[in-house]
C-alpha positions, 0 to 999 in steps of 0.5 A: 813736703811740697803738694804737687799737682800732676800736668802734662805740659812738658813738650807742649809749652812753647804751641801753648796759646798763651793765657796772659800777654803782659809787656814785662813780667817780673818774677818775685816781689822780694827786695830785687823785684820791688825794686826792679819794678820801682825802678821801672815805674819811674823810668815809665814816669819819665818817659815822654814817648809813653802816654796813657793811652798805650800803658805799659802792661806790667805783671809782677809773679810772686808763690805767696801773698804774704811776701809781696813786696817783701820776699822772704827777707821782709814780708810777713810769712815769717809771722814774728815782728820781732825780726830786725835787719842787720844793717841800720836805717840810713844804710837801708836804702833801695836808691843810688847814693845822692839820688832820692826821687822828690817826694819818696821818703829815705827809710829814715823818713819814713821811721821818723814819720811813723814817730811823729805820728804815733799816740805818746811819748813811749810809742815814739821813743820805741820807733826812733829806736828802730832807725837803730835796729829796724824790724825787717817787715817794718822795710817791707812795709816801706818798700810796699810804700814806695810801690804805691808812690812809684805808681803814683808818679806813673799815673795812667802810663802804666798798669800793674798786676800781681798773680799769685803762683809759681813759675815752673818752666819757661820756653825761649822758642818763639819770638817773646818768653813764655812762663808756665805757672802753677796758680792754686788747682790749674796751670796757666801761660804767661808771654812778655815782651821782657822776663826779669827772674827774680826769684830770691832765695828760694830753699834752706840749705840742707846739710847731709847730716839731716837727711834723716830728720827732715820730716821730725817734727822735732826739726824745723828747716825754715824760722821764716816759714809758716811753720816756723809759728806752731813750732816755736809755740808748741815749745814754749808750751813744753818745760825747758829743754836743749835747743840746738841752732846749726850755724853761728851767722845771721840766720842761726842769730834770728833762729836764736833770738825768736827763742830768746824773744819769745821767753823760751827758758832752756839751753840753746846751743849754736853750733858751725865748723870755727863757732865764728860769729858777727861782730856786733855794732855799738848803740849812740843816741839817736841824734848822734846817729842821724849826724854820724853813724854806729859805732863800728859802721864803716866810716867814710875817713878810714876808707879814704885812708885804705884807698891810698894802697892797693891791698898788698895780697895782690901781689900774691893773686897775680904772682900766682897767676904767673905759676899756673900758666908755668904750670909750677904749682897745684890748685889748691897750693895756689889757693892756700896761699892766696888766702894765707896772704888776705888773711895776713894782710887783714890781720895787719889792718886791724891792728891798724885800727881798721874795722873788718867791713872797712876792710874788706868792703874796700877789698870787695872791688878787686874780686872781679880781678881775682876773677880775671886772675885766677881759674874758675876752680880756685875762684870757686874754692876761695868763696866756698871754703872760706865763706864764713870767714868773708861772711861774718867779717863783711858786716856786722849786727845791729845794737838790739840783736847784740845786747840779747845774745850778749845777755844770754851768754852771760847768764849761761843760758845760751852757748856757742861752739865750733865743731863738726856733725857727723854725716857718716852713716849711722851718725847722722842725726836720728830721732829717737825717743823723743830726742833729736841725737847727733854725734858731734866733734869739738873743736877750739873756737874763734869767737866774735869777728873783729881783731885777730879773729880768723887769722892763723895757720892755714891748713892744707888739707882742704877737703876737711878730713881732718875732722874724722880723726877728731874725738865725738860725743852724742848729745841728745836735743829736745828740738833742733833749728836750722840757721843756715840761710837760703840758695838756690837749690837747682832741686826738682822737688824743691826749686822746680823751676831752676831745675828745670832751667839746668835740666833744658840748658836754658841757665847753668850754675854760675862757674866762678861763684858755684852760686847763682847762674851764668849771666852776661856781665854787660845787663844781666841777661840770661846765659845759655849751656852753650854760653849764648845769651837767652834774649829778653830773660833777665836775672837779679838779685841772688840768682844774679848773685855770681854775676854780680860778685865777679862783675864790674858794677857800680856800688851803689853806697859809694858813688864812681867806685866799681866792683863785685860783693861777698856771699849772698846774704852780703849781696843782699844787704848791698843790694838794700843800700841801693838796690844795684841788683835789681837796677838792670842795665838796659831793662826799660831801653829793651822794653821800649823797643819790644813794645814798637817791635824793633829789632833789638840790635843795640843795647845801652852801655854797660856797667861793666863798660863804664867801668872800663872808661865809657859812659854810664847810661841816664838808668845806670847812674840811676840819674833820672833827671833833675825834676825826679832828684834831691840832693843826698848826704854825699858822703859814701852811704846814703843818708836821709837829709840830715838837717831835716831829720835832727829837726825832726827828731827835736820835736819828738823828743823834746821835753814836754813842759 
């Protein structure tokens, strides 16, 4: 449980005499925040109308000092190396395609230098594997090193800090924001000229059916956690047991795999409502990877082939959209048959030879009109009953990862299944006698994403009470893990500050997405309960989630193509190749004008605009001029400067003689 210190600062937030004045404050060092303030710093660089003199005074707020410049995702609260991205290196890239400022290595670079630099030959060939499968704080170590070259290039004309604390509360009353923090024993106020919330993924997502297990030591909620350590070791010191894993997607894989990793003997079961898993991407050689792709990795000829139609289900969204304003069909008829006829269509493209993240990486750019289509219920709907399916068909698992699951399969040690929990009174799982207990209900699974996996009868009965009529048995676990990812919680005890934000009106959950918080499409800024815009108070990354999935934005791995995203983590893995979610239109434009104390009346064009026939601003293209730019692949996803690394890599790996 949280320590939480008492302070009675409720109604005197906004006569506080602030303690800290900064001109833009960042909340979070995740990946959006890192990049937000990469970003920002090389905006700062080449800004000529900035000198040394008069540096932009920049804070960046993070809760803990092991996740700086690196969240929860990347940095080293989670004390396990062994944690590996799902995506591979050329795909991992906080920059717009083709826009790799001169002098700041691509993720690749950055691999391949620590190959050449390492002690033998074993050493390098181990690193080169990680442009396959890279470890995920081997990214945050990257990110950190771009912060260091970022400020590098700003020089004197920027200065930066970091504080150790978490926000509480924020009040919009006077002319510029201020945050009331909590650092170790003491609160303090923190004013800026502009706020970017960047608070990530703040809380494992509790299901009911644990409510009564929470505080067992038998249970661990968080594999990322500082806790996630004892409890692994503690098990590992044990003779060989049954370990359930609750969920069946990428974190359930990383729960998995740390148990794998670590050498642990016994059963591990993995459990979710249709047992669907990620499908895996196929290994090649390192010098066919650096020239081409994964096996499975989207290729840029087949998208092209997917272009030429516009997905056929369509048809049924506006055809539908008609019968809702007839007032001829129900909500969830209406959603039904919006996704039977995705799933229809999806099921035509894979026998077509098409891959499910060719597939709906394509489709994810008509979500905005599904959005403009449709109600807020249906949209709603759609994402949230259908997420695991959209989710493990989006995208896929690195070669390493898929090898050891695979292997454990096979031998038995590890299964997955599809089925329910119960969280019914007196089901819910109890801790007794040592043993976690669960009633559990089977059901037939869909296996791995890919083919015709997920594709079938609809059922009608969405509220899932289905499952109460189906037959339970109670199993007994030696310890039980939870792999069902983070979200933003709006929780007092858990996520003070968003509750605090929905309880004042200062944010309300996001109506089409019911994930993150309502934002104004044009630059991210901060929406109201009553629907007006909280100036100066930005949001990126997850809490910019629903915003994102239902706005026009740029997609980064793909230059002049607009559209939303699918899920939060697939938010988040986009938001790597190219940083899009923390790339805030507008941010530096307003910055400059606070800091001259001009009336913010006009702000640049938005991505949303210049979706619709305008302009893109210099900062939204991501275009900072010809002196800060290099030449990229151009071919859809960024990709390091192939011939430089094929010759890079001969060295490493050429035959000693």
């Amino acid at each position: 449980m949280r320590n939480c210190i008492s302070f009675n600062y409720e109604d005197k937030l906004a006569e506080t005499q602030a303690d800290q004045r900064h001109d833009l404050v960042i909340v979070g060092s995740g990946l959006a925040g890192t990049v937000t303030l990469v970003q920002e710093l090389l905006r700062i660089s080449a800004d000529k109308n900035i000198t040394p003199d008069k540096p932009v005074d920049i804070a960046i707020l993070e809760r803990y000092p092991q996740q700086k410049f690196g969240g929860v995702a990347y940095g080293k609260t989670a004390d396990f190396e062994q944690f590996r991205l799902n995506l591979s290196a050329k795909r991992a890239t906080p920059f717009m395609a083709d826009d790799i400022p001169a002098g700041f290595p691509s993720f690749p670079d950055y691999i391949i230098g620590l190959a050449n630099n390492a002690d033998d030959r074993q050493q390098k060939e181990r690193i080169l594997g990680y442009l396959e499968n890279p470890p995920r704080q081997l990214f945050g170590d990257y990110l950190g090193r771009l912060v260091d070259l970022a400020l590098e290039k700003a020089g004197g004309k920027a200065k930066v800090t970091t504080e150790i604390g978490e926000a509480l509360d924020m009040d919009v009353t006077g002319p510029s924001p201020k945050l009331m923090v909590r650092m170790k024993d003491k609160m303090q106020t923190i004013e800026a000229g502009q706020v970017v919330l960047a608070t990530g993924q703040r809380e494992i997502l509790r299901p009911e059916f644990v409510k009564d297990i929470v505080d067992s030591p038998l249970y661990l909620e968080n594999i990322y956690s500082s806790n996630a350590k004892p409890f692994y070791d503690k098990l590992l010191g044990q003779p060989p047991g049954h370990a359930l894993i609750i969920g069946t997607g990428l974190s359930a894989d990383d729960a998995a795999l740390r148990l794998l990793q670590s050498g642990y003997k016994g059963k591990i079961t993995m459990i979710s409502r249709n047992g669907l898993e990620h499908a895996g991407y196929g290994a090649v050689s390192v010098e066919e990877y650096l020239k081409n792709s994964l096996v499975g990795e989207p290729r840029p000829e087949k998208k092209r082939e997917l272009e030429k139609t516009p997905p056929r289900f369509m048809r049924v969204v506006n055809a539908q959209a008609r019968q809702i304003k007839e007032k001829n069909k129900s909500l969830d008829d209406v959603e039904r048959d919006v996704v039977t006829a995705m799933r229809r269509e999806f099921g035509v493209l894979m026998k077509r030879g098409y891959t499910p993240e060719e597939v709906l990486g394509y489709w994810e750019r008509f979500i905005p009109d599904i959005g403009n289509a449709l109600p807020d219920s249906v949209c709603a709907n759609i994402y949230n009953r259908h997420a695991t399916w959209l989710g493990t068909h989006r995208v896929g698992t690195t070669p390493e990862n898929t090898r050891i699951m695979e292997e454990a399969r096979k031998s038995g040690q590890l299964e997955v299944v599809a089925g329910f929990i119960s969280a019914e009174d007196g089901e819910r799982m109890s801790e007794k006698n040592g043993k976690i207990v669960a009633a559990i209900s089977r059901r037939a699974r869909v296996e791995r994403a890919g083919g015709d996996n997920g594709i079938g009868g609809m059922p009608r009965n969405w509220d899932s009470s289905f499952q109460r009529n189906m037959p339970k048995e109670t199993l007994e676990f030696d310890v039980v893990i939870a792999g069902l990812g983070n979200a933003v919680t709006y929780d007092k005890s858990r996520d003070p500050f968003w509750a605090k934000m929905i309880e004042k009106g200062l944010a309300i959950p996001h109506r089409k997405a019911q994930d993150g918080i309502e934002l104004d499409p044009d630059d991210l800024t901060l929406m109201d309960a009553k629907g007006k815009r909280v100036e100066n108070v930005t949001a990126v990354g997850i809490p910019a989630f629903g915003a994102t999935m239902y706005g026009h934005f740029p997609h980064p791995e793909e230059p002049g193509v607009y559209g939303g995203r699918i899920l939060p983590f697939t938010a988040n893995i986009v938001g790597i190749t190219g940083g899009i979610l923390a790339m805030v239109p507008g941010l530096h434009e307003r910055l400059i004008l606070d800091r001259e104390q001009l009336p913010v009346q006009q702000t640049v064009l938005s991505a949303a605009s210049a979706a619709k026939g305008g302009t893109l601003s210099q900062m939204q293209r991501g275009d900072l001029g010809p002196e800060f730019t290099q030449a990229g692949s151009g071919e859809g996803v960024a990709a390091p400067s192939t011939a430089a690394l094929n010759k890079a890599v001969a060295e490493t790996i050429k035959p000693k003689r």
